[in-house]
gemmi code that builds the backbone of each chain (N, CA, C; Angstrom):
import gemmi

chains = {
    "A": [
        ("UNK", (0.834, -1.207, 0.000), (0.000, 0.000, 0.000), (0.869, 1.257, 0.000)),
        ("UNK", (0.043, 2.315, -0.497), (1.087, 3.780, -0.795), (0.965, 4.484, 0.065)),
        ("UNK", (2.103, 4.802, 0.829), (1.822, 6.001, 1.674), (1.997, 7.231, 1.441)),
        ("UNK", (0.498, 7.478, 1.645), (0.129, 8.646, 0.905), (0.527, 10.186, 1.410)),
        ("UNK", (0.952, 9.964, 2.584), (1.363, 11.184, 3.430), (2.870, 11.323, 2.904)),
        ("UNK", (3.779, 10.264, 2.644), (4.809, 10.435, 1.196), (4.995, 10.853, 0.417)),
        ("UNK", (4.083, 10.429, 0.169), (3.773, 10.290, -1.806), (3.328, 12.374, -1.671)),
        ("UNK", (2.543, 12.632, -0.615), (2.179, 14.202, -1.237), (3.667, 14.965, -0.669)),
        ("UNK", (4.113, 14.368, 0.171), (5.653, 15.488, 0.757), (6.617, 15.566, -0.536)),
        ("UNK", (6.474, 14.251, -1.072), (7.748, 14.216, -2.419), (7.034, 15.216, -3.609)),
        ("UNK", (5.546, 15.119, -3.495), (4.841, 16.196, -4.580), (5.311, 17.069, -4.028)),
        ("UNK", (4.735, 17.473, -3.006), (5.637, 19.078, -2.432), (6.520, 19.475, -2.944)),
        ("UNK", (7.380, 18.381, -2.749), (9.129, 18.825, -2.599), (9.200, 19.207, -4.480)),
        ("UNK", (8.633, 17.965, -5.130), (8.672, 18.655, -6.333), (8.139, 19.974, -6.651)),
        ("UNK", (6.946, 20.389, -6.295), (6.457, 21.484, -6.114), (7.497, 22.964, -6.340)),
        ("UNK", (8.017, 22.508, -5.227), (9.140, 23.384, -4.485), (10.316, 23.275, -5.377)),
        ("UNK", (10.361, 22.658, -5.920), (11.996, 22.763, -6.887), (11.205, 23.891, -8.215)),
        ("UNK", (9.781, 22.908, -8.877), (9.710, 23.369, -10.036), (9.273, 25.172, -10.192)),
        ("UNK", (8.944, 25.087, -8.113), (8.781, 26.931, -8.206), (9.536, 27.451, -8.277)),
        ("UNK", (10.765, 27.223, -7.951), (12.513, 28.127, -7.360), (13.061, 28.533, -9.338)),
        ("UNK", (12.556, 27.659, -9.865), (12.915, 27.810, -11.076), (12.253, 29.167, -11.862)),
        ("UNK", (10.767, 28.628, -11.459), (9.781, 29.215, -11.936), (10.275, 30.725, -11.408)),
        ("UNK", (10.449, 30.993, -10.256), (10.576, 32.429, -9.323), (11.763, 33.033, -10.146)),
        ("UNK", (13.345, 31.739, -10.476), (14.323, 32.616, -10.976), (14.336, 33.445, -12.075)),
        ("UNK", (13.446, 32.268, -12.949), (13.088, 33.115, -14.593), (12.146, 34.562, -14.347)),
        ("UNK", (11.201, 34.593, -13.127), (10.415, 35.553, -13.087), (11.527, 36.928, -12.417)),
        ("UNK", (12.510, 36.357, -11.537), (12.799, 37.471, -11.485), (14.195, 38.083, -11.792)),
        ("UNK", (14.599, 37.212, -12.783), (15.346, 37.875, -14.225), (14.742, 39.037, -14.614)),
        ("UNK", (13.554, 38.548, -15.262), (12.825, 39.233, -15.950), (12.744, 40.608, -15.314)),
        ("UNK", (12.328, 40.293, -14.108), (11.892, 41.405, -13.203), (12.980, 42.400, -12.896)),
        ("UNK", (14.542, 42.139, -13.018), (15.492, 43.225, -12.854), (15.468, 44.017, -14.154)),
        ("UNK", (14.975, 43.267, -15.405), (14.880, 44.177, -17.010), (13.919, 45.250, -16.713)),
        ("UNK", (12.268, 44.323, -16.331), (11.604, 45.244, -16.847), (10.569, 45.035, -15.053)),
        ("UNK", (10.756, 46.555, -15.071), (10.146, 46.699, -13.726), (8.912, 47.409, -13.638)),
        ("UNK", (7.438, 46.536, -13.083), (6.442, 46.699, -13.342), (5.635, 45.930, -12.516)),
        ("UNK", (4.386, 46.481, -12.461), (3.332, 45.813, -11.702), (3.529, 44.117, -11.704)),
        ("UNK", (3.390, 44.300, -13.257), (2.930, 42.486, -14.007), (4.071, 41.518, -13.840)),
        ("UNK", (5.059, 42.386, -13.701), (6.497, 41.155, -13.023), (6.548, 41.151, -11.733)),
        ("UNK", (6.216, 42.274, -11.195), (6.462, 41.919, -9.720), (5.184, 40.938, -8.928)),
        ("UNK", (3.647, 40.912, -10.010), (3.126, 39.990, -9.430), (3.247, 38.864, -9.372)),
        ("UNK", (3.754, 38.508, -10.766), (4.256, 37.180, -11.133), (5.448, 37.034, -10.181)),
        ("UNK", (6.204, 37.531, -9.789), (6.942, 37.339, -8.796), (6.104, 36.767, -7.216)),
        ("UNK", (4.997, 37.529, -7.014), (4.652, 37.687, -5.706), (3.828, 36.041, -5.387)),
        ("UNK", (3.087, 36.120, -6.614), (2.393, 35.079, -6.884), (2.863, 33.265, -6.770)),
        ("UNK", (4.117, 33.431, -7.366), (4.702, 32.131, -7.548), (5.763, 32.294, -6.156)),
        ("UNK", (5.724, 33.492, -5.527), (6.498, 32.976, -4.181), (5.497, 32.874, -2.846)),
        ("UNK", (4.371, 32.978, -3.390), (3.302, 32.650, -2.225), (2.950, 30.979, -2.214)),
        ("UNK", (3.390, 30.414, -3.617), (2.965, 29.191, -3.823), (3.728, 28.245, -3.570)),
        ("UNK", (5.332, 28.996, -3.376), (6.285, 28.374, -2.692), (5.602, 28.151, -1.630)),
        ("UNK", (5.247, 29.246, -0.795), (5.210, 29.352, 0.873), (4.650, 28.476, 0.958)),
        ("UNK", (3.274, 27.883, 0.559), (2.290, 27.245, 1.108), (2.774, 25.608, 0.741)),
        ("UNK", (3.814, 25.577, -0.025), (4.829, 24.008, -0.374), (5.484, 23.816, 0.884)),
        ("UNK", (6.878, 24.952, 1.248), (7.117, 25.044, 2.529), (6.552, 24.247, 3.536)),
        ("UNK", (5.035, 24.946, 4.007), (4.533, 24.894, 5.063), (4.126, 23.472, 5.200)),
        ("UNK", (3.909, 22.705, 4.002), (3.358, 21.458, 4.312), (4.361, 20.695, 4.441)),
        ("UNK", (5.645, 20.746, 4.177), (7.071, 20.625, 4.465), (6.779, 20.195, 5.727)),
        ("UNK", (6.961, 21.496, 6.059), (6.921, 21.889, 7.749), (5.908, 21.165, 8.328)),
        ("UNK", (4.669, 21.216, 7.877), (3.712, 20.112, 8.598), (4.271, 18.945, 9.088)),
        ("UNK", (4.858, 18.206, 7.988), (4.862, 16.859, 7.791), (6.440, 16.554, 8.726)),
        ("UNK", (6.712, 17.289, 8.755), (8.624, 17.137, 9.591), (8.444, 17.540, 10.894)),
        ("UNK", (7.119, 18.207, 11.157), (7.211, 18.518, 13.128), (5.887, 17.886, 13.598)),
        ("UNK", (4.453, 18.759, 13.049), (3.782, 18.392, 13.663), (3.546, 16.861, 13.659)),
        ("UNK", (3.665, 16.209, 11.969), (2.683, 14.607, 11.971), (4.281, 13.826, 12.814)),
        ("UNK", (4.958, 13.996, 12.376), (6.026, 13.239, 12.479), (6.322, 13.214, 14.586)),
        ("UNK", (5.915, 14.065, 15.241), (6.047, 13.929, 16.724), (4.494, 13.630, 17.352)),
        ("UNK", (3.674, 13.702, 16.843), (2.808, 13.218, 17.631), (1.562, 12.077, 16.812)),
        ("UNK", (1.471, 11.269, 17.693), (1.533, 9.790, 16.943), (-0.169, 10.059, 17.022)),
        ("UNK", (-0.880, 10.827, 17.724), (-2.514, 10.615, 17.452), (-2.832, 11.829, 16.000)),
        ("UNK", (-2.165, 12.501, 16.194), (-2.199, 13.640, 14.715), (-2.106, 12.824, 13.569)),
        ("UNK", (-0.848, 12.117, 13.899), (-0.488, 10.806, 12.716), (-1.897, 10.081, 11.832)),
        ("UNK", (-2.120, 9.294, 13.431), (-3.225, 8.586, 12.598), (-4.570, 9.236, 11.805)),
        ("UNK", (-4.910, 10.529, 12.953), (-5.739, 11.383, 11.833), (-5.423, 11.689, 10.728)),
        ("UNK", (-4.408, 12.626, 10.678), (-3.709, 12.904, 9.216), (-3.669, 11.862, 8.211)),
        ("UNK", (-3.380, 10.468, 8.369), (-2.981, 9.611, 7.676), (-4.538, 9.182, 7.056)),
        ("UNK", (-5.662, 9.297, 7.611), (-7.227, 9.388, 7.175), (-7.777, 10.206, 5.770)),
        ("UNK", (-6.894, 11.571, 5.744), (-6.958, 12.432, 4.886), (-5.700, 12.269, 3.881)),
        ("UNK", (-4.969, 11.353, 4.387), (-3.988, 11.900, 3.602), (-3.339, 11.788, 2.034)),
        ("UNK", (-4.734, 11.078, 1.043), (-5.079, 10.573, 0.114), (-5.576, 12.243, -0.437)),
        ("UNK", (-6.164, 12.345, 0.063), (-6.527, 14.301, -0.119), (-5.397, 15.543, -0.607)),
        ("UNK", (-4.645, 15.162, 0.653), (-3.761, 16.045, 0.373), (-2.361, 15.925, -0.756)),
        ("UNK", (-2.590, 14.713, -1.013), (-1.721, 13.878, -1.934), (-2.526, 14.306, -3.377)),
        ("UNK", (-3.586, 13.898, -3.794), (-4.503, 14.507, -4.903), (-4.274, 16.108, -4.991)),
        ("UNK", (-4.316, 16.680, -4.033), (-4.153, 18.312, -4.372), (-2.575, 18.770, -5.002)),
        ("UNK", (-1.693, 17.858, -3.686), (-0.402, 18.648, -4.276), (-0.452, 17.933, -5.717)),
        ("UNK", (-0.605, 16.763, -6.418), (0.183, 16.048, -7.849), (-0.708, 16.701, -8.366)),
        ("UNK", (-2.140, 17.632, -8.876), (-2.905, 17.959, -9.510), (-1.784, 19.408, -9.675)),
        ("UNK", (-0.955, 19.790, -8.477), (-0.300, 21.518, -8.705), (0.902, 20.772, -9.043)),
        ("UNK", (1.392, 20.010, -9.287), (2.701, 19.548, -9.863), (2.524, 19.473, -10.868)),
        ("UNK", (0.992, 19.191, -11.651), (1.021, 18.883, -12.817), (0.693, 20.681, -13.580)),
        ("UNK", (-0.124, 20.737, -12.730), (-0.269, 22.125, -12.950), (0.959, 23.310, -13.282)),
        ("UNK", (2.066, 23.161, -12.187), (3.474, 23.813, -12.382), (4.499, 23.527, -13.135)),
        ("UNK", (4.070, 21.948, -13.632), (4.575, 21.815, -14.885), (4.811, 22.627, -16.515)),
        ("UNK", (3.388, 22.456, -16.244), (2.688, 23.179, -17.254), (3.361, 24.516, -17.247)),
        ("UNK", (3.158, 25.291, -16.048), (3.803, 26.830, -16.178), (5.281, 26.627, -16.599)),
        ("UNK", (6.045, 25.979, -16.188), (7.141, 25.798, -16.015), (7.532, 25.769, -17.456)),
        ("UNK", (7.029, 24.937, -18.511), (7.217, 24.584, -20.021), (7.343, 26.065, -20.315)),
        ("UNK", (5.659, 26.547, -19.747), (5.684, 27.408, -20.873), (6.744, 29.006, -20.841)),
        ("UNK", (6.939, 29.059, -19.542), (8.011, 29.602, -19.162), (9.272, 29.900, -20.041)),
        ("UNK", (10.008, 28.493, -19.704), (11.154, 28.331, -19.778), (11.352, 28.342, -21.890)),
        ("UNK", (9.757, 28.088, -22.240), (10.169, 27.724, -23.421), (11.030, 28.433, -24.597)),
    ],
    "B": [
        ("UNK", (-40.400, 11.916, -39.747), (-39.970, 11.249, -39.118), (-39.262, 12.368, -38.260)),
        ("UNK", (-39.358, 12.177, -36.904), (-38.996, 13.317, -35.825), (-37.409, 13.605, -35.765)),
        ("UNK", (-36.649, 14.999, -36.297), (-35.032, 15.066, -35.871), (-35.037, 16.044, -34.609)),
        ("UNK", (-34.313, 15.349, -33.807), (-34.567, 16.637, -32.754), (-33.107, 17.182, -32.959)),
        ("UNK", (-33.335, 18.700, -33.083), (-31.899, 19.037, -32.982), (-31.688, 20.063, -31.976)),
        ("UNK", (-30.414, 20.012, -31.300), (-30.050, 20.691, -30.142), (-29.213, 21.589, -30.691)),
        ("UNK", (-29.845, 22.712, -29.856), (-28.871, 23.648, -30.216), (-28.088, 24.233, -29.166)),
        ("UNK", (-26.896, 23.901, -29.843), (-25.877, 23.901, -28.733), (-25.643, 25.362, -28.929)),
        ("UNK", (-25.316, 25.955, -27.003), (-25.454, 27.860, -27.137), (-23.708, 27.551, -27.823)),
        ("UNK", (-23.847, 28.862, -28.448), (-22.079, 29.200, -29.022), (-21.842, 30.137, -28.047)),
        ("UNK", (-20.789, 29.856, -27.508), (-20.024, 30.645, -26.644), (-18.784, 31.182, -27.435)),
        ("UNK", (-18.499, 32.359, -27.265), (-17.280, 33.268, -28.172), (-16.324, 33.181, -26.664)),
        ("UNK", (-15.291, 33.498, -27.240), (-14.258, 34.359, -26.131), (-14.665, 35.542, -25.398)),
        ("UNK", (-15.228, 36.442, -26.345), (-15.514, 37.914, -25.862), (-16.905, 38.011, -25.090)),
        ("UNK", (-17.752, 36.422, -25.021), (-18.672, 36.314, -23.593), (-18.762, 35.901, -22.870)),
        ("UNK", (-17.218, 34.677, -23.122), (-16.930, 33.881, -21.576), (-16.032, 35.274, -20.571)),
        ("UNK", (-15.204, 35.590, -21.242), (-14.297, 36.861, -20.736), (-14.389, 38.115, -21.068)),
        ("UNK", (-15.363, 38.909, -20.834), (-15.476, 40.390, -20.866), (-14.303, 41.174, -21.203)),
        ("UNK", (-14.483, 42.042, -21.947), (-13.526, 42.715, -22.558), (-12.476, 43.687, -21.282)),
        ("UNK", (-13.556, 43.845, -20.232), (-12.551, 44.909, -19.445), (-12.112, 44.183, -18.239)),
        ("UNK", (-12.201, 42.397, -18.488), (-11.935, 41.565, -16.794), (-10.377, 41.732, -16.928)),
        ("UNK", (-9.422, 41.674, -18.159), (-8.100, 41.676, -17.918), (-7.840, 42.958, -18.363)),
        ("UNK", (-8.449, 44.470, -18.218), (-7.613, 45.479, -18.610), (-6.723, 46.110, -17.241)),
        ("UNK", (-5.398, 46.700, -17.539), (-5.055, 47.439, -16.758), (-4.930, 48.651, -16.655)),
        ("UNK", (-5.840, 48.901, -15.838), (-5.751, 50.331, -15.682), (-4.733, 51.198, -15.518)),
        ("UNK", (-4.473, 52.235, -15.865), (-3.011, 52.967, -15.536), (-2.944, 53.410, -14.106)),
        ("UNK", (-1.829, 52.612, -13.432), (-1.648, 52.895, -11.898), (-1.236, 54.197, -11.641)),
        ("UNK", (-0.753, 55.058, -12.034), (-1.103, 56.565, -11.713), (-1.768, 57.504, -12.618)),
        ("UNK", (-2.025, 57.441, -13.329), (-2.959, 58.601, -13.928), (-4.605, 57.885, -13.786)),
        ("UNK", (-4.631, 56.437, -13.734), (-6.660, 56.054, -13.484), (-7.108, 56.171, -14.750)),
        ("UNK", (-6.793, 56.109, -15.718), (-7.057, 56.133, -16.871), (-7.230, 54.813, -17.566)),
        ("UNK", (-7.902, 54.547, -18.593), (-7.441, 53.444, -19.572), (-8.076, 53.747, -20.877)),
        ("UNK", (-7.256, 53.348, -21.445), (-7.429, 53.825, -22.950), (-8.404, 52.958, -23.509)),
        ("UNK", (-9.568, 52.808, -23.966), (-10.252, 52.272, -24.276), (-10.390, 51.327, -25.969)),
        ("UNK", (-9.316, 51.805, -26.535), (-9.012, 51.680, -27.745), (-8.828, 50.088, -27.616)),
        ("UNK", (-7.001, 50.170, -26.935), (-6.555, 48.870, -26.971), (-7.744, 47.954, -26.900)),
        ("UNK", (-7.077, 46.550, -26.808), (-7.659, 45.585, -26.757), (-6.591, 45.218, -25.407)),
        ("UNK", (-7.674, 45.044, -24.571), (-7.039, 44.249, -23.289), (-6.443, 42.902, -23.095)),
        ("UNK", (-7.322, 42.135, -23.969), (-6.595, 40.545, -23.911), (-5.171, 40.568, -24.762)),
        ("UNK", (-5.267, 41.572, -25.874), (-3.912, 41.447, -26.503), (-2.787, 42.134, -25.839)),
        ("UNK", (-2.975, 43.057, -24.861), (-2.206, 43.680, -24.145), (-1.570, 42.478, -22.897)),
        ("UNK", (-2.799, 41.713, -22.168), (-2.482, 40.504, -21.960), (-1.382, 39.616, -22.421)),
        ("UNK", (-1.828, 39.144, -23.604), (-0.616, 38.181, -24.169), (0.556, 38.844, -24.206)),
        ("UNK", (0.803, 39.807, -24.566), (2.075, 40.887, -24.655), (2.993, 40.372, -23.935)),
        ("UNK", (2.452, 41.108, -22.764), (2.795, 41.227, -21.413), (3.343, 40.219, -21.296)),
        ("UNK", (2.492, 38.892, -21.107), (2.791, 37.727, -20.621), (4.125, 37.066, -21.338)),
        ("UNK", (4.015, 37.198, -22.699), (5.032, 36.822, -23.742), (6.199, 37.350, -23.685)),
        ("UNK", (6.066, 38.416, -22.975), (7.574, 39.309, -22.924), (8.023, 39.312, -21.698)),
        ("UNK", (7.233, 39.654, -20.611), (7.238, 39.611, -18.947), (7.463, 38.168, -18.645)),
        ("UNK", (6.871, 37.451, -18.857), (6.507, 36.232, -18.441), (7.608, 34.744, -18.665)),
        ("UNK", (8.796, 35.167, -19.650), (8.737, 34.069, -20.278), (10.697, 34.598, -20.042)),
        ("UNK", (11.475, 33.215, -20.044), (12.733, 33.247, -20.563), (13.427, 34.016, -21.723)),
        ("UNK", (14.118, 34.921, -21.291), (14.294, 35.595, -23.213), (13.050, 36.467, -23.430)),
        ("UNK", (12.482, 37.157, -22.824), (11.332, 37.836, -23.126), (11.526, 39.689, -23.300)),
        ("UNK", (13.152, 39.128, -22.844), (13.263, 40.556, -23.173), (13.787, 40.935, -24.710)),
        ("UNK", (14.099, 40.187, -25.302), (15.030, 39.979, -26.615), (13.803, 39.958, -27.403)),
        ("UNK", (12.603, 39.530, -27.015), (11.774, 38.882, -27.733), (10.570, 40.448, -28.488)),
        ("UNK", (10.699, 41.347, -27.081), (10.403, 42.218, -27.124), (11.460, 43.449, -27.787)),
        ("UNK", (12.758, 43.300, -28.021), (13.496, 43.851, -28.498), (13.231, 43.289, -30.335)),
        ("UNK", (13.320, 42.421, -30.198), (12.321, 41.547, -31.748), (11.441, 42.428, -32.535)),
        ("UNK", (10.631, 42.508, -31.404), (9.565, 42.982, -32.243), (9.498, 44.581, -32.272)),
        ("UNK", (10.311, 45.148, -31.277), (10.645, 47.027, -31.826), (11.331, 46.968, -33.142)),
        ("UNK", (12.014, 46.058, -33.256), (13.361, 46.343, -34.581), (12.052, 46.250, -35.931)),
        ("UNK", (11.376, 45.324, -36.134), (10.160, 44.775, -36.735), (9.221, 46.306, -36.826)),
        ("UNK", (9.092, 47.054, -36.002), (8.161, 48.161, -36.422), (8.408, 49.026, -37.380)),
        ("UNK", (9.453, 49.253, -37.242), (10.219, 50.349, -38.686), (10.393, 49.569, -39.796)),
        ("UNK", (10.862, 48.275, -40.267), (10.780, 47.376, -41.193), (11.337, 46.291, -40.838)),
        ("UNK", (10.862, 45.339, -41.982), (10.970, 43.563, -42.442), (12.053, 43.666, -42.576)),
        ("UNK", (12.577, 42.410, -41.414), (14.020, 42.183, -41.593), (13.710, 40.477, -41.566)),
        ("UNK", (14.828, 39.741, -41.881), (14.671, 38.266, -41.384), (15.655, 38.322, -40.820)),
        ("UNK", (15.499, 36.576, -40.111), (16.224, 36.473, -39.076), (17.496, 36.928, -39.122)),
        ("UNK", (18.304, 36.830, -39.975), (19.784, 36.902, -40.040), (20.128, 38.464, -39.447)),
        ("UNK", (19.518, 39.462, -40.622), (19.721, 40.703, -39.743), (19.509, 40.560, -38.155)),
        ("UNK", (18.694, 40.306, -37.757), (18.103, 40.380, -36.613), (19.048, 40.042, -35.627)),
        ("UNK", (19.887, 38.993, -35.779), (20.995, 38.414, -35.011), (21.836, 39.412, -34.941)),
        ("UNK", (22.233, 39.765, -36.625), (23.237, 41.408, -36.482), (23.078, 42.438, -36.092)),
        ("UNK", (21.910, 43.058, -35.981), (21.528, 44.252, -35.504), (21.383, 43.951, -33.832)),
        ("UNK", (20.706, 43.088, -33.095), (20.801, 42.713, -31.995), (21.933, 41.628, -30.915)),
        ("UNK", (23.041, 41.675, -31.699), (24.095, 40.999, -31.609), (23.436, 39.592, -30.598)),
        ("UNK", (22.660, 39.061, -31.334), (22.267, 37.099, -30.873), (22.735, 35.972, -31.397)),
        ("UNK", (22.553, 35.376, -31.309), (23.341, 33.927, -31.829), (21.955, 33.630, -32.697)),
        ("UNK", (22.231, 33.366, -33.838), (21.408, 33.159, -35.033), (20.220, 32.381, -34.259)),
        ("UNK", (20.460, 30.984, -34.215), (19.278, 29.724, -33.237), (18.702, 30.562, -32.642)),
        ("UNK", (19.375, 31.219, -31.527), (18.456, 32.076, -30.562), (17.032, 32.435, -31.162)),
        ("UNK", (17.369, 33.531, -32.198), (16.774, 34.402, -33.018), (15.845, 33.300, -33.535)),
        ("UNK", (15.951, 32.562, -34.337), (15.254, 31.624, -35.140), (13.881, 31.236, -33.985)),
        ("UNK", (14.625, 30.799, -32.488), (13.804, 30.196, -31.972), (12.781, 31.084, -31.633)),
        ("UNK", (12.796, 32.041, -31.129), (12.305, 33.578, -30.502), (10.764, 34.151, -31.926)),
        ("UNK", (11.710, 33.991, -32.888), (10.704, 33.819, -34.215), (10.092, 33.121, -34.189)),
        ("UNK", (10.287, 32.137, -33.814), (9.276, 31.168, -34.283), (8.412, 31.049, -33.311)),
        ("UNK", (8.598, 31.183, -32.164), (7.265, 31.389, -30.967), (6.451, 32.701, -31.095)),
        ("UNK", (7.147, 33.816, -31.820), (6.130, 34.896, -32.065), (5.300, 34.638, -33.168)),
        ("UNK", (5.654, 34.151, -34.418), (5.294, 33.569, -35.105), (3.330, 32.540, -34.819)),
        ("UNK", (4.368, 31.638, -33.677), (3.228, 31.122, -33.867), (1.879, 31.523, -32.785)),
        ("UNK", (2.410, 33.116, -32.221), (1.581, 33.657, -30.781), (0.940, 34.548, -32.309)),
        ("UNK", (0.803, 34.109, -33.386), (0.643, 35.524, -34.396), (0.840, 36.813, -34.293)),
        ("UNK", (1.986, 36.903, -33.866), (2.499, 38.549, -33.406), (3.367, 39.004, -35.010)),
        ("UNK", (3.981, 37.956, -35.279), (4.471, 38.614, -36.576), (4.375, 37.167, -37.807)),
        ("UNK", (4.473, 37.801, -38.875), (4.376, 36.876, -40.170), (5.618, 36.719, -40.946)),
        ("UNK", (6.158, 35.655, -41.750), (6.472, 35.981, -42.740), (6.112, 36.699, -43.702)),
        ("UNK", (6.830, 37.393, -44.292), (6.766, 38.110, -45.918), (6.052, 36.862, -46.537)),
        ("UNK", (7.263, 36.111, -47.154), (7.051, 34.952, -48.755), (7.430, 33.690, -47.625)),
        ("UNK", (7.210, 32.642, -48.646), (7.517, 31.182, -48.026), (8.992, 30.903, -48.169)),
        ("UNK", (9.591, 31.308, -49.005), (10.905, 30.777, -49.085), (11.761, 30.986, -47.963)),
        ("UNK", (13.017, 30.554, -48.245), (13.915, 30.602, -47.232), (14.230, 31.756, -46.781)),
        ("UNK", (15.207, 32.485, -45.432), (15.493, 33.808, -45.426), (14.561, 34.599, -45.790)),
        ("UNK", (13.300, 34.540, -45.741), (11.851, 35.624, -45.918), (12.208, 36.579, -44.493)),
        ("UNK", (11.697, 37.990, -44.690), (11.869, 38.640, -43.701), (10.416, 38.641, -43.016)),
        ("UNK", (10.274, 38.999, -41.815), (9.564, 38.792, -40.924), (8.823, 40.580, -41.168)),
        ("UNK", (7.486, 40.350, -41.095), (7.117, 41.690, -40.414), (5.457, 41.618, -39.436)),
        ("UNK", (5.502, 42.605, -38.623), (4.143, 42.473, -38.080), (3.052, 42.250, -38.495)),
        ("UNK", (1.981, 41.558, -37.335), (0.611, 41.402, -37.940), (-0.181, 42.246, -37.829)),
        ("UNK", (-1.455, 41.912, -38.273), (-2.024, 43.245, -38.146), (-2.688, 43.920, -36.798)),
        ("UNK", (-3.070, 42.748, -36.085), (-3.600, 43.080, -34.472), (-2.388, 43.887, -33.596)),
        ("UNK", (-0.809, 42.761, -34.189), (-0.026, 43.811, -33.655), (0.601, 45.121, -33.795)),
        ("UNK", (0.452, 45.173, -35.351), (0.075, 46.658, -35.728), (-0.812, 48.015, -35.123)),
        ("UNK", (-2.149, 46.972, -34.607), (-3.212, 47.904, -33.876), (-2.883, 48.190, -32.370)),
        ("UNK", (-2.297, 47.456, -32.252), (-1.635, 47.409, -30.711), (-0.546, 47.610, -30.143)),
        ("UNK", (0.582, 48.779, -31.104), (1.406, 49.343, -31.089), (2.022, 49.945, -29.392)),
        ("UNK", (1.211, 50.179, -29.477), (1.622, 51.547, -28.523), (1.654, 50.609, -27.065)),
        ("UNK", (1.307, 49.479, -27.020), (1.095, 48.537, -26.031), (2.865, 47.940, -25.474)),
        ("UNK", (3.436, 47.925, -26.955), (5.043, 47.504, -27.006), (5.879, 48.689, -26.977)),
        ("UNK", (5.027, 49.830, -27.131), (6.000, 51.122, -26.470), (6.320, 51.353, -25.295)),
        ("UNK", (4.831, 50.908, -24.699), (4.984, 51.414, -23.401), (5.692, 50.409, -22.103)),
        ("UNK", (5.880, 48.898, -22.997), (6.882, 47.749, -22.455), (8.359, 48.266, -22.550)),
        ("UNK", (8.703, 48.682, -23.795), (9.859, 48.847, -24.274), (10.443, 50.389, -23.303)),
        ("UNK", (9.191, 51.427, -22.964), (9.369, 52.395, -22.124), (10.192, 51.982, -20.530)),
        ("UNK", (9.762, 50.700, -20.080), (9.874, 49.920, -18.952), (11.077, 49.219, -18.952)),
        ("UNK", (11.407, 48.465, -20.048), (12.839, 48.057, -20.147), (13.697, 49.316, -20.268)),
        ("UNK", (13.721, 50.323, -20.793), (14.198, 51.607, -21.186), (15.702, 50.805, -21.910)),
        ("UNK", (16.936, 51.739, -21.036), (18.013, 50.856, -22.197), (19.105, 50.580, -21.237)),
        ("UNK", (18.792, 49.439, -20.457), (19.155, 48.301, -19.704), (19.625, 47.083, -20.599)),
    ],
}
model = gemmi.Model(1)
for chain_id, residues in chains.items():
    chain = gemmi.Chain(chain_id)
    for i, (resn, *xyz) in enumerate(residues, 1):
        res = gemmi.Residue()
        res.name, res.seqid = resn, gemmi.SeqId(i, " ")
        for name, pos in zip(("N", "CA", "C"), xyz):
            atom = gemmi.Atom()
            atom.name, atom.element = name, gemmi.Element(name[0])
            atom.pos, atom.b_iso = gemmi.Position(*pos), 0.0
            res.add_atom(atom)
        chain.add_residue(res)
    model.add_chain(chain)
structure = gemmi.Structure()
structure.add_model(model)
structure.setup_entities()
């Protein structure tokens, strides 16, 4: 069986690589041409970091030290696994069209 | 003998997305020019702001307003590595921002016509890069 509370930290983590990329190209851009529309795209794709981060962080203090959180979490954790690989696939996508 | 036919509603672009949901307004004067076209100001943006090389890409298409050059100039006048250029073309190309002239080889490139109408949209980008 898959553990799914895994399986979404490694989405994360991908998450989190394919944003750092995503953020560098944005803020290339952003030392050329300085403007609303780069600096949101900046603001935007580093908020989406944050919230990769945080589930980081979830998964390394809170589930990981306390063993009744565990088993709740581990109830949902088919959920949270579906959300992050749906934004991996999703940041993919940006990422192509980005870099292309 | 009974056909039932359904008529499926046609949905356009310009009634799923309202013409003024992506305009930007001018952050200090409150103004907006009503002329442009907002979604094409959109893609612009995005194509030039948005993207790897977007500044070259936008340097592309200033050289392109005064006249049809093909790629080769383009490399010389903007000192790029030919490929570069080729590639950069060919994604504006296919965003229909600019056309070939003729089919043959070495055809020079010049604007389309939306981006013709939407001039002043790549001035005011090119105002922003200034000469950085």
């Amino acid at each position: 069986m898959i553990d799914f509370m895994i399986a979404a930290v490694i989405a994360a983590l991908a998450n989190i690589v394919l944003l750092v990329i995503t953020v560098a190209t944005y803020v290339q851009n952003m030392r050329l041409i300085r403007s609303y529309y780069t600096l949101g795209l900046v603001l935007v794709a580093t908020l989406l970091m944050i919230q990769n981060v945080v589930i980081v962080i979830f998964w390394a203090t809170l589930y990981m030290h306390n063993s009744d959180l565990m088993k709740s979490a581990d109830m949902v954790a088919h959920y949270l696994f579906a959300i992050n690989i749906v934004q991996t696939a999703g940041l993919s996508i940006l990422l192509w069209i980005t870099r292309r | 003998m009974f056909v039932f036919t359904v008529n499926f509603p046609i949905f356009s672009f310009s009634t799923i997305i309202p013409r003024n949901v992506f305009c930007f307004i001018d952050s200090f004067t409150g103004k907006n020019d009503s002329k442009l076209d907002p979604r094409f100001k959109m893609i612009l943006w995005s194509i030039i702001a948005g993207t790897r090389g977007g500044v070259n890409r936008a340097k592309i298409l200033n050289l392109l307003v005064n006249m049809p050059l093909n790629a080769n100039k383009i490399a010389t006048i903007l000192n790029l590595d030919h490929k570069t250029v080729i590639h950069h073309v060919n994604i504006l190309t296919k965003n229909e921002l600019i056309i070939k002239e003729e089919k043959n080889y070495a055809a020079s490139y010049k604007l389309t016509q939306i981006m013709k109408d939407n001039q002043i949209v790549l001035t005011e980008i090119m105002e922003k890069i200034g000469t950085k």
